[in-house]
C-alpha positions in Angstrom: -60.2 23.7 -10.9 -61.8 20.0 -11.8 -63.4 18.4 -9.6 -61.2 15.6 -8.8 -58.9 18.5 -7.8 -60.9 20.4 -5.4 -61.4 16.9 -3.8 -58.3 16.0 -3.3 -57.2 19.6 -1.8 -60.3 19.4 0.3 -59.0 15.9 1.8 -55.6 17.8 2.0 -57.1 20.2 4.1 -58.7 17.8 6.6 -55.9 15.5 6.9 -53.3 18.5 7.9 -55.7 20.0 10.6 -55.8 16.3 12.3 -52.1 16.1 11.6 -51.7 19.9 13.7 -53.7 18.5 16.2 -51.7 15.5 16.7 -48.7 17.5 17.3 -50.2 19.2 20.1 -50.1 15.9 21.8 -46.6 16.0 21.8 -46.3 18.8 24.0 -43.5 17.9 26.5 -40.9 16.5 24.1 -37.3 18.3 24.3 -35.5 18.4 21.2 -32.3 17.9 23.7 -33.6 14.7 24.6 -33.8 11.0 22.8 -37.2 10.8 22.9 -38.1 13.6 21.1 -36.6 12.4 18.0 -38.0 9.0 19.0 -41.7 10.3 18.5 -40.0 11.9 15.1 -38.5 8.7 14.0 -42.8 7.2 14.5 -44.0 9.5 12.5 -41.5 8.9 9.7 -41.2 5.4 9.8 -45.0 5.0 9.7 -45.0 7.4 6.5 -42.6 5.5 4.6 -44.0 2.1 5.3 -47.6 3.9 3.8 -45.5 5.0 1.0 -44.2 1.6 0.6 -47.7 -0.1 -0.2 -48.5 3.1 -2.5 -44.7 2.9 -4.8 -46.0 -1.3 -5.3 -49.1 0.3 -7.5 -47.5 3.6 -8.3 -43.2 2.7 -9.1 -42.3 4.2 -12.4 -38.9 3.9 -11.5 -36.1 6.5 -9.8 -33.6 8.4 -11.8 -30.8 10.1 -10.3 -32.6 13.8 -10.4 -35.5 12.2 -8.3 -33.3 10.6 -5.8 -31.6 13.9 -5.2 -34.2 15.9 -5.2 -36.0 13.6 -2.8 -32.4 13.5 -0.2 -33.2 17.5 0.0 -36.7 17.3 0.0 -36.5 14.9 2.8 -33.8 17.5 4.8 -36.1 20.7 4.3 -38.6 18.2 5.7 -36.9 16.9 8.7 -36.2 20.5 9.7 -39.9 21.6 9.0 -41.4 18.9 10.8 -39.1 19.2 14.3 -39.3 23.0 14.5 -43.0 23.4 13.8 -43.4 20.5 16.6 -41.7 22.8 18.7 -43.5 25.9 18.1 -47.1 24.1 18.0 -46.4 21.9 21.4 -45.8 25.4 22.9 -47.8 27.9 21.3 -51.5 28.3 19.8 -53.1 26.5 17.6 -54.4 29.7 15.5 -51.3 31.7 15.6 -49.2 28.6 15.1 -50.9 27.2 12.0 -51.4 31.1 10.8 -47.6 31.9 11.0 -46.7 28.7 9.2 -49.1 28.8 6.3 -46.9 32.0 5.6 -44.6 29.7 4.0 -46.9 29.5 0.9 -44.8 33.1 -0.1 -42.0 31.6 -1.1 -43.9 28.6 -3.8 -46.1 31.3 -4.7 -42.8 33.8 -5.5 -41.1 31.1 -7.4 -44.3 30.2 -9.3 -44.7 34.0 -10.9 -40.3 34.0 -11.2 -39.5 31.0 -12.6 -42.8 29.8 -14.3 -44.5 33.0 -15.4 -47.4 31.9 -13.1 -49.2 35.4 -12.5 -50.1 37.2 -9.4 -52.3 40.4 -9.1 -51.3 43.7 -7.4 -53.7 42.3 -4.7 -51.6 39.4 -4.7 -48.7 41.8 -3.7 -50.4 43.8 -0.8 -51.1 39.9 0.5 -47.8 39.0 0.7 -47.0 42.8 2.2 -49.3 41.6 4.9 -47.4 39.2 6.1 -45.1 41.4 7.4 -46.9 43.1 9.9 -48.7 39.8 11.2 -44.9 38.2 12.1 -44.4 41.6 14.1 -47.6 41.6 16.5 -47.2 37.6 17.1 -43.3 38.1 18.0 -44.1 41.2 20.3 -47.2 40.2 22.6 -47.6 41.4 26.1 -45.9 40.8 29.5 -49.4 39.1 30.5 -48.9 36.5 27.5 -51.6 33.8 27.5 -48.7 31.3 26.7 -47.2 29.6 29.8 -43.5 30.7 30.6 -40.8 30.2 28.7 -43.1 29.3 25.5 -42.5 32.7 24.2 -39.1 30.8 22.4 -42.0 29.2 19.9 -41.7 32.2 17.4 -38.1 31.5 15.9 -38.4 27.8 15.9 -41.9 28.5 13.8 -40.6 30.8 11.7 -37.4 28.4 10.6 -40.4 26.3 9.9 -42.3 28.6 8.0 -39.2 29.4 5.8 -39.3 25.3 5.3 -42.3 25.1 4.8 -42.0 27.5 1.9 -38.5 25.4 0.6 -41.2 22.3 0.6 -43.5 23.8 -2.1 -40.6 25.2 -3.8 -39.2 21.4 -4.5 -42.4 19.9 -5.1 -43.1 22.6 -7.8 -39.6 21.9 -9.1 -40.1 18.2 -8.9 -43.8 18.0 -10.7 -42.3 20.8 -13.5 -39.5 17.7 -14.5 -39.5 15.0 -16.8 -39.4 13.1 -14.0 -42.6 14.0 -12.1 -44.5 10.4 -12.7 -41.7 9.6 -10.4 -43.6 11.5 -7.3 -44.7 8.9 -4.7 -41.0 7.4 -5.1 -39.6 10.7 -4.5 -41.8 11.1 -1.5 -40.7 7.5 -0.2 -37.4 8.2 -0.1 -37.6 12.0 1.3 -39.3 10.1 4.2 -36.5 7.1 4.6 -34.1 9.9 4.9 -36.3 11.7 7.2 -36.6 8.1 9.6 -32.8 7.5 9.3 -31.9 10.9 10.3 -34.4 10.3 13.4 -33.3 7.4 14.5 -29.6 8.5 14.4 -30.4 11.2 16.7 -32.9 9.2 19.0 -29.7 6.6 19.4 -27.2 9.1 20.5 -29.1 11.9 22.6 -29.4 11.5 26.2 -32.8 10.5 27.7 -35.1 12.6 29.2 -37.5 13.1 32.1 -40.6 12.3 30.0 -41.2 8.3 28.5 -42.4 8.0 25.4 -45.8 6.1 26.3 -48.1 3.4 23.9 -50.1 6.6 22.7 -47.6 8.2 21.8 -46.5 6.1 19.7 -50.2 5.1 18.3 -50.4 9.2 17.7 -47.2 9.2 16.0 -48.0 6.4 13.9 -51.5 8.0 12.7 -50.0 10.9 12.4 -47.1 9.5 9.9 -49.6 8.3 7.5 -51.1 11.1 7.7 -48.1 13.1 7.2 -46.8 10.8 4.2 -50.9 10.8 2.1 -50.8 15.2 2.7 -47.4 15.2 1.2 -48.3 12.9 -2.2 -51.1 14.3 -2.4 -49.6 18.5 -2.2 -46.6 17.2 -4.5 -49.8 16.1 -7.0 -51.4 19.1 -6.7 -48.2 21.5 -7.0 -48.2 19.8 -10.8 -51.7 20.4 -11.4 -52.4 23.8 -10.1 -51.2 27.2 -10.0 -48.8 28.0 -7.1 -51.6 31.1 -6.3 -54.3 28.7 -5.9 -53.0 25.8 -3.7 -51.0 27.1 -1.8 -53.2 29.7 -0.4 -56.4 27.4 -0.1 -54.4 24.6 1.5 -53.2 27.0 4.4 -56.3 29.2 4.8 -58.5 25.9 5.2 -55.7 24.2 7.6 -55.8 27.4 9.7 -59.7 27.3 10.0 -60.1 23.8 10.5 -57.1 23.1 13.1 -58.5 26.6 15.4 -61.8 24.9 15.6 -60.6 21.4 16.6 -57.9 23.2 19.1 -61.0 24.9 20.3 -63.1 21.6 20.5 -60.3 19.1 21.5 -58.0 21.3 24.0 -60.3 24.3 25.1 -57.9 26.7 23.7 -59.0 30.1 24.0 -58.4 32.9 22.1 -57.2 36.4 22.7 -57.7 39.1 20.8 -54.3 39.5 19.8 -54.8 35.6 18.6 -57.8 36.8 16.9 -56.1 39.7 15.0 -53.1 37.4 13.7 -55.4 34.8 12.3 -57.7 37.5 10.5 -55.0 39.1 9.0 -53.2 35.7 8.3 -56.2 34.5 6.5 -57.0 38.2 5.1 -53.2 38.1 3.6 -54.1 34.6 2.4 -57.2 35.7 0.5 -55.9 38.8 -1.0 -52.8 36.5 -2.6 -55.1 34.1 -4.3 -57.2 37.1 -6.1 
């Protein structure tokens, strides 16, 4: 790995544990309700105008296989983004962010399948792993440390974990083209059709009990640039590394990063059922990139 590379996955890194933490901020949001699609709509709409300023140094045109690509790119991440908000608003930072970086099974699948991109028998027993993790975080205890009713944040996180996955599936796809100088436009419009989408559902959902207040929006802002630069620059690094390597060390530093700030910023604290997920997340995680 250069060293341009391993600076720009580092940055990667940092930006997604703010973004994880900025979700959390979100907590009280239905996704019956207007305003939760509202906050959404933000967080989009601030990531395409970002976009915007990078396609006026970085256009090198659109062709019909980007535009397409970027229309399902921008679904898988629409579906990504609103369950994972769902599943982090109500759940744990650590055994949030560890069940999600699960999704790195599927890009890392693809990449030894369809690009000859090898993975060691370690590799395998990583991936095995993953199994039993999902199974302790969906059974738990009656004395739960998650408030009632939170329980329902496993299977919106794992329909975001399988998303997560179909993500660095398509950016792998869209960095292996002829077209993949074409990224940051593909990106932009993935995120116009994210905002669109948004805003259709803000305008026709009923309102709810919570209001959407000026830090929300400020939070939902921040976090859409942030949102938009860790997408460019993972779609980058799909191209430029192997699906074993970034994948992996994108999610095990996310997972470290975003427990300690949940620690620092909402005095989370952890079981040791939390403990044991995250270990074996991160041991799974470490085992796939030998």
């Amino acid at each position: 790995m250069d060293i341009v590379s391993a600076l720009l996955l580092s940055l990667s890194v940092s930006l997604s544990a703010v973004k994880n933490i900025l979700i959390k901020s979100f907590s009280g949001f239905s996704i019956k309700n207007r305003e939760f699609f509202g906050i959404q709509a933000t967080i989009f709409g601030a990531g395409s105008i970002a976009l915007l300023f990078v396609n006026i140094f970085d256009f090198k045109g659109v062709s019909l296989f980007t535009f397409l690509l970027a229309l399902l790119y921008g679904a898988v991440l629409l579906c990504a983004q609103w369950f994972y908000t769902i599943a982090l608003t109500n759940g744990k930072t650590a055994v949030c962010t560890t069940i999600y970086s699960f999704g790195f099974i599927l890009p890392t699948l693809s990449g030894t399948i369809a690009w000859q991109e090898s993975i060691s028998v370690f590799g395998v027993i990583g991936i095995l792993m993953v199994f039993p993790v999902l199974i302790i975080s969906g059974l738990g205890s009656k004395k739960s440390s998650f408030d009632s009713g939170s329980r329902k944040y496993i299977i919106p996180l794992i329909i975001a974990l399988l998303c997560s996955g179909g993500l660095g599936i398509i950016q792998k796809v869209q960095q292996k083209s002829e077209f993949a100088d074409q990224k940051s436009t593909f990106i932009l419009i993935a995120f116009v059709f994210a905002f669109v989408t948004s805003m259709l559902f803000f305008l026709l959902m009923k309102r709810g009990k919570k209001r959407i207040t000026g830090k929300n929006f400020g939070f939902s802002a921040i976090m859409g640039v942030i949102f938009s630069i860790c997408n460019l620059l993972n779609t980058y690094l799909a191209g430029k590394l192997d699906s074993a390597i970034i994948f992996p060390a994108l999610n095990i530093g996310a997972i470290v990063m975003s427990v300690i700030l949940g620690l620092i910023i909402y005095r989370e604290k952890l079981t040791k059922r939390d403990i044991l997920i995250m270990l074996l997340g991160v041991s799974a995680i470490v085992l796939v990139n030998f």
